[in-house]
Backbone as CSV, one residue per row, in Angstrom:
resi,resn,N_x,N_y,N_z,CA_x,CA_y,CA_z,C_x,C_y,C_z
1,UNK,-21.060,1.055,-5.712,-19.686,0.620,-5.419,-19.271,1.066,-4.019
2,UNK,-18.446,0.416,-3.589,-17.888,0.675,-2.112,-16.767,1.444,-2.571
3,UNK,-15.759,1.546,-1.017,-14.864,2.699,-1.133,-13.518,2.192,-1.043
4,UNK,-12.505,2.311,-1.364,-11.330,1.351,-1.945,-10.223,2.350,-1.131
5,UNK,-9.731,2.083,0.033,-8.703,3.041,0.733,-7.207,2.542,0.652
6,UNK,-6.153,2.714,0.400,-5.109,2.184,0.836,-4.119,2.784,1.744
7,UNK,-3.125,2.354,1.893,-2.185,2.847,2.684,-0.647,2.332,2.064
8,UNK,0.154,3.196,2.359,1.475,3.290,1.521,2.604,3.962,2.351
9,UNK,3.680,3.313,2.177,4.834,4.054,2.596,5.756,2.591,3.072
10,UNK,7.185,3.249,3.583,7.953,2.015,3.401,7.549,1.089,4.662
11,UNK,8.230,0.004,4.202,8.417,-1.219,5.738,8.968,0.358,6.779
12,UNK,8.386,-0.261,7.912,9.010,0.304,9.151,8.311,1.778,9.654
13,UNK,7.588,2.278,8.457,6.400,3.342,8.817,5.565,3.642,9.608
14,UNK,5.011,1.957,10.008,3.947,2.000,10.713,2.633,1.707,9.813
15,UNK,2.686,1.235,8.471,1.192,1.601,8.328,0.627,0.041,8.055
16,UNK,1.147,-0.904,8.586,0.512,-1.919,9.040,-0.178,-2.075,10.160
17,UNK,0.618,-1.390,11.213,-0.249,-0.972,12.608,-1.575,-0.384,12.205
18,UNK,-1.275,0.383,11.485,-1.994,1.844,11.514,-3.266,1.147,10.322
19,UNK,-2.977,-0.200,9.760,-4.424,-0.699,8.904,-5.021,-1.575,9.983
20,UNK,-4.579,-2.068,11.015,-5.081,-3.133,11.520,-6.149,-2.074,12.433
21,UNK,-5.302,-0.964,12.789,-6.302,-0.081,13.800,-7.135,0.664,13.351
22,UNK,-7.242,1.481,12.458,-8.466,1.220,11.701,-9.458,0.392,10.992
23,UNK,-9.063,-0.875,11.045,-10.003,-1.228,10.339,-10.708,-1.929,11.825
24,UNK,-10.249,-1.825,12.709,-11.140,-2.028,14.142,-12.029,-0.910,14.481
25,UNK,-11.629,0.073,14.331,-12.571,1.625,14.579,-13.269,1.479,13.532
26,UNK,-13.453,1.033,12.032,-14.534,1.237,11.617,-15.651,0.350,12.128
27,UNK,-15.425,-1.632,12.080,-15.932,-2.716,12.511,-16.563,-2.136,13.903
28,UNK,-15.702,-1.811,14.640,-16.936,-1.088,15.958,-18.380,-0.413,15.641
29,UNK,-17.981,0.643,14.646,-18.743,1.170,14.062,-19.900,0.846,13.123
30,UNK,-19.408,-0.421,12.694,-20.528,-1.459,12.404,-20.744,-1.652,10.486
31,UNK,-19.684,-0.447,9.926,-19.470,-0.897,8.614,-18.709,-2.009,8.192
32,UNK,-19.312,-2.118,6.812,-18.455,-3.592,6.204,-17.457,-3.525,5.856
33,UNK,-16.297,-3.960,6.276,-14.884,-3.688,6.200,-14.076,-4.908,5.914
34,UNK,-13.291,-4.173,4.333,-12.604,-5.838,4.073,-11.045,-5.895,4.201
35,UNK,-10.204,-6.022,5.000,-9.010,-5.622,4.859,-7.918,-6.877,4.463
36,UNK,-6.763,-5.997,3.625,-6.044,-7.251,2.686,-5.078,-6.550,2.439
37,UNK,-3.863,-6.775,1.469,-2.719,-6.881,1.746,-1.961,-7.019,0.357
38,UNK,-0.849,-6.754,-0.018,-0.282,-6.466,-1.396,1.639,-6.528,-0.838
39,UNK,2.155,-7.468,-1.305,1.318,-8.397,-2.206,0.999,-9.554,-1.573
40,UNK,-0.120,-10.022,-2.331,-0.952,-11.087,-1.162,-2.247,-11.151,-1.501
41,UNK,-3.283,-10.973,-0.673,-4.504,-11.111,-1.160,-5.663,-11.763,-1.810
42,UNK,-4.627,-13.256,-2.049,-5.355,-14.126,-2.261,-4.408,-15.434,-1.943
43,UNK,-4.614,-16.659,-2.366,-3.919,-17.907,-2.203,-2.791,-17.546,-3.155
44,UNK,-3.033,-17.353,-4.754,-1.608,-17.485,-5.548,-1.261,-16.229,-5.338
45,UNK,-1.596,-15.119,-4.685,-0.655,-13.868,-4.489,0.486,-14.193,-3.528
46,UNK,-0.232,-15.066,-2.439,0.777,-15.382,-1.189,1.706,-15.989,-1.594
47,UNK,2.059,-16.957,-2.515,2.598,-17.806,-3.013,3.513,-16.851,-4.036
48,UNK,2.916,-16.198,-4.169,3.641,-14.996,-5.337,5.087,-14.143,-4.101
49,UNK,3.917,-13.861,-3.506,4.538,-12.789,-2.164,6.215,-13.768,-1.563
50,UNK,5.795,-14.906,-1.266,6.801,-16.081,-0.917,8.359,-15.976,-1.976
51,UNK,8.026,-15.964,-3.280,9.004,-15.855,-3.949,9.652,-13.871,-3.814
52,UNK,9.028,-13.563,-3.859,8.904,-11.878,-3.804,9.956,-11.852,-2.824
53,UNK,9.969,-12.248,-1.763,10.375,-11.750,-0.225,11.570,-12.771,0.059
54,UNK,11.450,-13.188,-0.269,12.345,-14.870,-0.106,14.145,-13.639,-0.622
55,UNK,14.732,-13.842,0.453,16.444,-13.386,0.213,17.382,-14.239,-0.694
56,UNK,16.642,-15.624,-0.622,17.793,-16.261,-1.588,16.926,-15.474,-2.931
57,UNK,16.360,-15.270,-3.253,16.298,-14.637,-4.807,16.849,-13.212,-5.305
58,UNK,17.882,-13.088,-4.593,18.495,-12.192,-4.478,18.889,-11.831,-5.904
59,UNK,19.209,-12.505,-7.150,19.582,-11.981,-8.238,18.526,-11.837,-9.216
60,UNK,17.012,-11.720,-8.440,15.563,-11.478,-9.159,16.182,-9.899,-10.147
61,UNK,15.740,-10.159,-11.186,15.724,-9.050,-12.150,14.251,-7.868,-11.839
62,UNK,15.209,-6.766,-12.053,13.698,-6.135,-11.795,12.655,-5.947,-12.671
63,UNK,12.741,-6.196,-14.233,11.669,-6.771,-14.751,10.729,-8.247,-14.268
64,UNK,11.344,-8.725,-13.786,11.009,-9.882,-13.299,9.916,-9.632,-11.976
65,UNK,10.807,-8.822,-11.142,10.006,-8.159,-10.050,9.083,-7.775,-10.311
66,UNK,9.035,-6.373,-10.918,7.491,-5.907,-10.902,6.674,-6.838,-11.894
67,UNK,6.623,-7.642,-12.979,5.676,-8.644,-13.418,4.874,-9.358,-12.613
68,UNK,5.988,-9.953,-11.396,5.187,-10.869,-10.533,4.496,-10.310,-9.487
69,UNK,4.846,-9.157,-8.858,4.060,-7.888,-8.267,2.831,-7.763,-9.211
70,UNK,3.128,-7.367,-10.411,1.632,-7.093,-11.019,0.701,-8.537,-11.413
71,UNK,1.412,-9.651,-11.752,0.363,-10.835,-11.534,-0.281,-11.055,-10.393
72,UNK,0.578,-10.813,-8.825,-0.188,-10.394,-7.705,-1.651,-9.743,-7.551
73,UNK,-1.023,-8.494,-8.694,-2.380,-7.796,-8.192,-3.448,-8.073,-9.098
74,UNK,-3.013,-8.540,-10.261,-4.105,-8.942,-11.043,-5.100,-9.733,-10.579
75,UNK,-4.300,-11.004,-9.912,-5.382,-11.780,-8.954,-6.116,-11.371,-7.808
76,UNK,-5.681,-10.360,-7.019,-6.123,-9.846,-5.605,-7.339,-8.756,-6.423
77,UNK,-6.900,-8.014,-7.500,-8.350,-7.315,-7.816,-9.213,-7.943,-8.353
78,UNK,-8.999,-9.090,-9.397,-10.139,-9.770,-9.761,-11.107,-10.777,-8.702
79,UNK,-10.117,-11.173,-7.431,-10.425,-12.358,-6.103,-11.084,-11.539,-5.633
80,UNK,-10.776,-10.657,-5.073,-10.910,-10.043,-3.593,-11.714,-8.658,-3.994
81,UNK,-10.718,-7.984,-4.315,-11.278,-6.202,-4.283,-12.493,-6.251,-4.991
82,UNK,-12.363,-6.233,-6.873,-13.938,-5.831,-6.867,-14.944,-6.464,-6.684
83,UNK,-14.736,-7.997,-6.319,-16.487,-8.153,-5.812,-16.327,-7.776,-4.491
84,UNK,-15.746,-6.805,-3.436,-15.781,-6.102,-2.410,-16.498,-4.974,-2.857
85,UNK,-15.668,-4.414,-3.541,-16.145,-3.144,-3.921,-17.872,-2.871,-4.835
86,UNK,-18.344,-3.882,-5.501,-19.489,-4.429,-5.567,-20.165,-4.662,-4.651
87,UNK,-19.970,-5.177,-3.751,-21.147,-5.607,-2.640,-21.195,-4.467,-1.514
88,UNK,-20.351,-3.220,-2.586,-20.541,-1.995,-1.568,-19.728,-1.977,-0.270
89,UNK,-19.155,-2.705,-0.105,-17.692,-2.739,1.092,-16.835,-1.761,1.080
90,UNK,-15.781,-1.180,2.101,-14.890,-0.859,2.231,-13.894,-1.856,2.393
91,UNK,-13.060,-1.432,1.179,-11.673,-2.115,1.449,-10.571,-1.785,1.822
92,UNK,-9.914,-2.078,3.037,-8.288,-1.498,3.390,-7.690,-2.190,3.040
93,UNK,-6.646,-1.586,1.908,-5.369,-2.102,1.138,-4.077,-1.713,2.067
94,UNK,-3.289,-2.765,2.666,-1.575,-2.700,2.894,-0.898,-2.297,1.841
95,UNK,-0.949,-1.459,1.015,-0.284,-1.483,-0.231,-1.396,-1.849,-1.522
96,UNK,-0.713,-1.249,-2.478,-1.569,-1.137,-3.738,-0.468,-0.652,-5.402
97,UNK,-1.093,-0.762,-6.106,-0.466,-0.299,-7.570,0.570,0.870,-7.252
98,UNK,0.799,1.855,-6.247,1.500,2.673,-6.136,2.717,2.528,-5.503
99,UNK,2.794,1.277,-4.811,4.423,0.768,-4.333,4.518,0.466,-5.120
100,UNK,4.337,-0.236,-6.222,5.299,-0.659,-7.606,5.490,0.484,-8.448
101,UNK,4.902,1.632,-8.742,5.445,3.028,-9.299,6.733,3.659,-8.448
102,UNK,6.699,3.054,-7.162,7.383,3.825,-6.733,9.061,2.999,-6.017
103,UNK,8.902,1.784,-5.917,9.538,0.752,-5.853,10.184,0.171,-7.348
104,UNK,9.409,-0.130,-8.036,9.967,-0.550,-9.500,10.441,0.735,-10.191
105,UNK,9.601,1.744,-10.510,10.066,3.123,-10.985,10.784,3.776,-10.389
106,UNK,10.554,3.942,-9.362,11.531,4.909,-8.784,12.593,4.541,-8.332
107,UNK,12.343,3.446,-7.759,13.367,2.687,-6.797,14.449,1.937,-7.735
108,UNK,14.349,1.167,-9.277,14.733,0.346,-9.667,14.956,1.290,-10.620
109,UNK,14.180,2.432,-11.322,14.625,2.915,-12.555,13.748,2.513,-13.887
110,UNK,12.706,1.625,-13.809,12.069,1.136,-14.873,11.623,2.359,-15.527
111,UNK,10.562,2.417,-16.788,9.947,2.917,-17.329,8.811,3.468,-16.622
112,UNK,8.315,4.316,-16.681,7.361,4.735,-15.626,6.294,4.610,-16.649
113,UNK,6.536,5.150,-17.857,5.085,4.877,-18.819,4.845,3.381,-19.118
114,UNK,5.445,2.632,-19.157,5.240,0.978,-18.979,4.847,0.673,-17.888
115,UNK,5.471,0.941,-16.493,4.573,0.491,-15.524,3.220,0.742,-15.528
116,UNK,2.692,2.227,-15.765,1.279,2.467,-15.161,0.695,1.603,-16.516
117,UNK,0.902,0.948,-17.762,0.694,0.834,-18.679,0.107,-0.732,-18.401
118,UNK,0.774,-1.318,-18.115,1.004,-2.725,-17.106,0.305,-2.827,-15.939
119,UNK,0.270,-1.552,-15.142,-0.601,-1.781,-13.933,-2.076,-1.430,-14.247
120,UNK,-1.930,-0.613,-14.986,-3.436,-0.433,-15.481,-4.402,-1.465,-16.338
121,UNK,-3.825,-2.657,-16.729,-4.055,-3.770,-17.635,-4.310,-5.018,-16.203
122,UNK,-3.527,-4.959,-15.352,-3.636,-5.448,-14.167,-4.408,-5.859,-13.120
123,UNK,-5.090,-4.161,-12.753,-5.971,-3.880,-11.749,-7.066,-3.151,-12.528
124,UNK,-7.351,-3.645,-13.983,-8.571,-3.074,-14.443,-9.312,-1.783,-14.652
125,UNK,-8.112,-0.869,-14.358,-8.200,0.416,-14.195,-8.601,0.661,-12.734
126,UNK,-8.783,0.061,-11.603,-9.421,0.096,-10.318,-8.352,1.095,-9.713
127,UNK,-9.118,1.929,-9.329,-7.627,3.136,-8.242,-8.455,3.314,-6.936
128,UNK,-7.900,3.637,-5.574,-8.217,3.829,-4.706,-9.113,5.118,-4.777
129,UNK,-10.187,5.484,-3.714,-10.392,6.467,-3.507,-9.662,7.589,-2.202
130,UNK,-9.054,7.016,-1.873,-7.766,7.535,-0.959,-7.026,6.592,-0.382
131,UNK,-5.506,7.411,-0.478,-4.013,7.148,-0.427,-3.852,7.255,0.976
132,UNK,-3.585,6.765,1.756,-2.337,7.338,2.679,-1.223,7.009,3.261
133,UNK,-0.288,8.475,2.435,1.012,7.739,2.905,1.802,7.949,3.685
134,UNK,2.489,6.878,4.619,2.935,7.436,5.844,4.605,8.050,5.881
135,UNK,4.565,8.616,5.758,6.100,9.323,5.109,7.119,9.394,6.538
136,UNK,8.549,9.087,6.155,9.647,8.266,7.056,10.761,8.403,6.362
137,UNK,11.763,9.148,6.958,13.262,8.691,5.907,13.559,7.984,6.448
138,UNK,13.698,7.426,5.133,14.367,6.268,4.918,15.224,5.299,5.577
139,UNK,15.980,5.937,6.663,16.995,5.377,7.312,16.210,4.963,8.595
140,UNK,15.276,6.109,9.063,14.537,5.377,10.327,13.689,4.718,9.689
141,UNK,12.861,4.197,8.618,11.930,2.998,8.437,12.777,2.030,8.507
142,UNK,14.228,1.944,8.099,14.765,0.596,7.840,15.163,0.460,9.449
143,UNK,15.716,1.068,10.492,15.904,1.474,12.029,14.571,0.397,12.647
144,UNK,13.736,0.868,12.173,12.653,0.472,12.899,12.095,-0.919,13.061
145,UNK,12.667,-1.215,11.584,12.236,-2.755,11.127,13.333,-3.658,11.777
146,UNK,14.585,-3.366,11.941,15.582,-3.784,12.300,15.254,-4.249,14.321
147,UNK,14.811,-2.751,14.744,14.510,-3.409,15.963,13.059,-4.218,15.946
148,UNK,12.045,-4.215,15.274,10.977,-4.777,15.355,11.424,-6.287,15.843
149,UNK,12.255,-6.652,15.105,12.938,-8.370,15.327,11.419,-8.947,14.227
150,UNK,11.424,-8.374,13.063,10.356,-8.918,12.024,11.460,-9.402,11.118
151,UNK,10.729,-10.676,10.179,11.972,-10.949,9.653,12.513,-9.855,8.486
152,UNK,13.619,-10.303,7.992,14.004,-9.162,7.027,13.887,-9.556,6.212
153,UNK,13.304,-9.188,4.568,13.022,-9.562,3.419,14.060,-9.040,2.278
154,UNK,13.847,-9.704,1.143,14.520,-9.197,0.077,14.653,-7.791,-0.060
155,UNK,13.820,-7.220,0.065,13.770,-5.516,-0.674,14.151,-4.813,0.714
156,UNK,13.909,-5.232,1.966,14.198,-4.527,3.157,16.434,-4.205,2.988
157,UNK,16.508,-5.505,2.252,18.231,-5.297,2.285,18.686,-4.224,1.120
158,UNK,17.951,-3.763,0.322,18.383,-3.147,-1.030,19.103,-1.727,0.409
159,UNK,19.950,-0.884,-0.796,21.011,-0.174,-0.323,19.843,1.324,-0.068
160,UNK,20.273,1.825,1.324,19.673,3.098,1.249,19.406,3.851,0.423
161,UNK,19.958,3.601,-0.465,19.644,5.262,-1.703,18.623,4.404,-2.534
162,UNK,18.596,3.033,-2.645,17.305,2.711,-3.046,16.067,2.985,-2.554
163,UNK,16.033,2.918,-1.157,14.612,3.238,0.080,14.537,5.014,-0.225
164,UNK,15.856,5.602,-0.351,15.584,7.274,-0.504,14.841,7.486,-1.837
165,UNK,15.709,6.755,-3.384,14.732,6.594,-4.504,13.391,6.752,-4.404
166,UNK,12.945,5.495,-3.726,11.504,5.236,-3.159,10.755,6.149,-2.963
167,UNK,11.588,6.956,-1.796,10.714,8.093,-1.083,10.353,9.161,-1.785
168,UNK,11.259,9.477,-2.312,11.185,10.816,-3.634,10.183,10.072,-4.415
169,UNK,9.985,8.859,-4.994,8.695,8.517,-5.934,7.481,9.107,-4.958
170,UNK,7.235,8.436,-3.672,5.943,8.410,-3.242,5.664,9.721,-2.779
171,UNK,6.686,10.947,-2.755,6.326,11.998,-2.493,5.528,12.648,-3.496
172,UNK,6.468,12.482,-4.349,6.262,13.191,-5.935,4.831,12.673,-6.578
173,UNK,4.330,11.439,-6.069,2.782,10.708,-6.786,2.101,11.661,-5.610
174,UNK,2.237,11.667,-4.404,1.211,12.618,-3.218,1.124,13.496,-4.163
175,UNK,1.992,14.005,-4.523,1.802,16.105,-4.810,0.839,15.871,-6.420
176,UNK,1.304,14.667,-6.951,0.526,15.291,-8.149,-1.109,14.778,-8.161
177,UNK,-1.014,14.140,-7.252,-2.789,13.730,-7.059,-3.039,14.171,-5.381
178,UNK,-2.930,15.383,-5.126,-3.281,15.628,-4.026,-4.772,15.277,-3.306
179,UNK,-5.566,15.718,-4.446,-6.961,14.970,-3.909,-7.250,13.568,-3.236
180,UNK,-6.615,12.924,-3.913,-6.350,11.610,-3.273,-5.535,10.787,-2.450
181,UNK,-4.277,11.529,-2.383,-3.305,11.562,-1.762,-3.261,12.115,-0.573
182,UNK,-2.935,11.546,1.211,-2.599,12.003,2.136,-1.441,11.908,3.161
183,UNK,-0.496,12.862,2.793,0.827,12.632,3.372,0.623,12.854,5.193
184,UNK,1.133,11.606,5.758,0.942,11.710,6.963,2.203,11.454,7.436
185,UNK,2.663,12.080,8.993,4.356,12.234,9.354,4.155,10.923,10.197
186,UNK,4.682,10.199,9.806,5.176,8.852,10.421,6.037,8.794,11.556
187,UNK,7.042,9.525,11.408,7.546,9.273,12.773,6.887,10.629,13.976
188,UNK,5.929,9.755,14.781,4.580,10.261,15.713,4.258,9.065,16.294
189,UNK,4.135,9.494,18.129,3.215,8.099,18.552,2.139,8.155,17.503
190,UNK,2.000,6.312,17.686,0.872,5.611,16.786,-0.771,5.866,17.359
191,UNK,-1.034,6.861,18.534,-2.277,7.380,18.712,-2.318,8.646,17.803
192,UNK,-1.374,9.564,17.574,-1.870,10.073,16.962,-1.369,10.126,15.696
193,UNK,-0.698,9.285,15.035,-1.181,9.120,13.413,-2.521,8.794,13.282
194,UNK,-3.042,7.680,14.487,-3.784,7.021,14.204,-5.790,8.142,14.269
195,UNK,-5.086,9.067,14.918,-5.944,10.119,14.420,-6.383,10.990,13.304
196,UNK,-4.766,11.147,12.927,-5.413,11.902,11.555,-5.805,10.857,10.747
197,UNK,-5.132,9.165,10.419,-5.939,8.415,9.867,-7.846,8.645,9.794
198,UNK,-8.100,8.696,11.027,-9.592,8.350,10.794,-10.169,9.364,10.352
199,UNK,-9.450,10.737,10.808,-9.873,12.059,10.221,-10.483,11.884,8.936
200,UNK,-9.082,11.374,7.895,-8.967,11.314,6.886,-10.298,10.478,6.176
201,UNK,-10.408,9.558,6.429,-11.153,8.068,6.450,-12.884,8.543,6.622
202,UNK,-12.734,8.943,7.793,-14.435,9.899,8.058,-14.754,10.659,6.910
203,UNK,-13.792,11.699,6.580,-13.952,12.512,5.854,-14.327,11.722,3.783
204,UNK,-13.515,10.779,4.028,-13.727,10.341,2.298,-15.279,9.696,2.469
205,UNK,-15.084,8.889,3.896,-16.483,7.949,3.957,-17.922,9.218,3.713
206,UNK,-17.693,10.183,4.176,-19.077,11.127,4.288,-18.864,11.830,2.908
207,UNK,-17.983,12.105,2.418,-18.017,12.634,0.686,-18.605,11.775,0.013
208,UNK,-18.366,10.549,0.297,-18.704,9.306,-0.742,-20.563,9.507,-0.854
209,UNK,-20.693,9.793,0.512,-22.444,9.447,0.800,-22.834,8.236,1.348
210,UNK,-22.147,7.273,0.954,-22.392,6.062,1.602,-22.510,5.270,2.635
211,UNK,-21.288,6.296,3.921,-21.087,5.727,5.116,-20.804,6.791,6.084
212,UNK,-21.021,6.807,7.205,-21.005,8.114,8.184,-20.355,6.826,9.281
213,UNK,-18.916,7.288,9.735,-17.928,6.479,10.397,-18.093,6.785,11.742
214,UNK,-18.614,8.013,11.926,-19.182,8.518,13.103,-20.619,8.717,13.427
């Protein structure tokens, strides 16, 4: 099996930058690198993602939400990830099963033992072999997105104490799976997040046995 990495934290973090640039430092390097996106990741995820993001659906229920988030991923792990992860690839995930723990649960209030219950029926039991999340209050991720001039989406408008919700989830999942989990300070020029990224990345790739990034 290959090695399944993601990256996490809110819009405006940086860790879209921060997947596109690694997954160029590995490709230099000459490993097989598959990088993709949540939600998304396949044809009906995008199409999924479209309704997801779309502002007129503004009175989406949040049961409603995370379902179609998790039909997302149902398709992107059965499409995409594990015959990646089969053919021995590295995959960089924009997101994964843990923005919806922490977005639907935390953020919205759902059941937390139903979500992982649901996500785990989903993504086949498939979990990353490392997290990283780029940690940001809340007020400067939404700051950031605002000047980006990117468009603004449904969940980008929810009320600050929802994005703070958020943050307290994705802290609280770092600490209890620290092994897998890597809290990185987001607000930092993007050279050097983009360092401890690979740190990080080298380091899982040479535990694994499989790949030496350097």
């Amino acid at each position: 099996m290959g090695t399944f990495i993601t990256l996490e934290g809110p819009d405006g973090s940086g860790k879209t930058t921060q997947a596109h640039l690694l997954v160029g430092w590995l490709r230099e390097r000459g490993l097989p690198v598959v990088q993709t996106r949540e939600p998304g990741g396949s044809d009906i995820g995008d199409q999924i993602r479209g309704i997801l993001h779309d502002s007129a659906n503004a009175g989406m229920m949040a049961r409603t939400e995370f379902l179609l988030y998790s039909a997302s991923r149902a398709q992107h792990v059965e499409e995409l990830i594990l015959p990646a992860l089969e053919e021995n690839q590295i995959v960089i995930s924009d997101r994964y099963a843990d923005s919806s723990i922490a977005y639907q649960g935390y953020g919205r209030g759902l059941d937390l033992e139903t979500i992982m219950s649901v996500t785990d029926f989903a993504t086949q039991g498939v979990e990353p072999d490392l997290t990283l999340y780029f940690d940001i209050a809340a007020g400067e991720g939404l700051q950031r997105r605002l000047l980006s001039g990117e468009a603004w989406n449904r969940m980008d408008a929810e009320a600050l104490a929802f994005h703070q919700r958020v943050r307290r989830g994705y802290r609280e999942l770092a600490q209890a799976a620290p092994s897998r989990w890597l809290v990185i300070d987001a607000n930092r020029p993007v050279e050097d997040v983009q360092r401890d990224v690979r740190g990080a990345v080298d380091q899982r790739l040479k535990a694994d046995g499989r790949y030496a990034a350097v």
